[in-house]
C-alpha positions in Angstrom: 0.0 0.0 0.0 2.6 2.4 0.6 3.7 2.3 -3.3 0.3 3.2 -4.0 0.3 6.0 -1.5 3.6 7.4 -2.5 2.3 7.4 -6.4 -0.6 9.2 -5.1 1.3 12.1 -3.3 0.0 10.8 0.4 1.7 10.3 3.3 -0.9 7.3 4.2 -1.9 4.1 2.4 -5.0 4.8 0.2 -8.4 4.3 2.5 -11.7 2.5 1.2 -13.2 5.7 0.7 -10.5 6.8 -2.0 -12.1 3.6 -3.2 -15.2 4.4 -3.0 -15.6 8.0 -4.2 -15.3 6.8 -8.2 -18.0 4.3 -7.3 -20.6 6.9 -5.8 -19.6 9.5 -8.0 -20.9 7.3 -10.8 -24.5 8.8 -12.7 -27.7 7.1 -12.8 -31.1 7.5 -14.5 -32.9 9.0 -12.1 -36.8 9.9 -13.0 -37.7 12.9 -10.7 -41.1 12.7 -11.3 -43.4 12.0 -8.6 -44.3 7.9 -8.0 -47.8 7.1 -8.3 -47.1 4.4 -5.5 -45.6 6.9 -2.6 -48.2 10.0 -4.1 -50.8 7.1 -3.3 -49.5 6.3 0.3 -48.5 9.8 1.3 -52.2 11.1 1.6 -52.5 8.6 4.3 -49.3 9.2 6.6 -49.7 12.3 9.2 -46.7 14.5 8.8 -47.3 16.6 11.5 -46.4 14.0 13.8 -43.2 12.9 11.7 -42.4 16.5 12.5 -42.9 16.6 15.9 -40.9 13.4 16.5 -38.4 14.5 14.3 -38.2 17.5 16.9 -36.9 15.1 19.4 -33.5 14.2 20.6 -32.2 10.8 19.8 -32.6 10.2 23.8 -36.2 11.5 23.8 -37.1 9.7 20.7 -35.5 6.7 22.7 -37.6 7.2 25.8 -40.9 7.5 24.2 -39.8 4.3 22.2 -38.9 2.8 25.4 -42.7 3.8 26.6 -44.3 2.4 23.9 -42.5 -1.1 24.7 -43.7 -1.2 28.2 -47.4 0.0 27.4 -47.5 -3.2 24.7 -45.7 -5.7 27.1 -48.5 -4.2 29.5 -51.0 -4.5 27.2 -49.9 -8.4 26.4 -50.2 -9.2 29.7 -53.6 -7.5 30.5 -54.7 -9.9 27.1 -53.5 -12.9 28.9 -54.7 -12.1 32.2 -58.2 -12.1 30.4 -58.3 -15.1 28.5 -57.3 -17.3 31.6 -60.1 -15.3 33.3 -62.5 -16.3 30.7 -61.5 -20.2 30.8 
């Protein structure tokens, strides 16, 4: 590797990302108009809550996660709880 850096004018060996940067800087056909298959599910996703969450911290967004776990787990055992009561 150090050839490779030398010929390059580095002081380092070449990383991955020298690597990389060709690859990504490659073009693609890209359409930029709109998919009928997101237009069609976007009328149906709030994004006023998307905004608000995206408001959040990671650690807040990590503690109302958190939440929601223990309010299903609660909400498991509650279902249990009532089908042995039923038997």
């Amino acid at each position: 590797m150090r050839p490779i850096a030398e010929a390059a004018g580095r002081c380092q060996p070449a990383c991955a990302w020298d690597m990389m940067v060709p690859a990504m800087a490659r073009t693609y056909d890209i359409s930029l108009d709109p998919d009928p298959v997101i237009e069609a599910y976007k009328k149906d996703v709030d994004r006023t809550l998307l905004r608000e969450n995206l408001k959040l911290t990671v650690e807040e967004r990590f503690l109302a996660l958190m939440a929601l776990q223990r309010t299903a787990e609660e909400m498991q055992r509650a279902g249990a709880r009532s089908r042995r009561n039923r038997s």
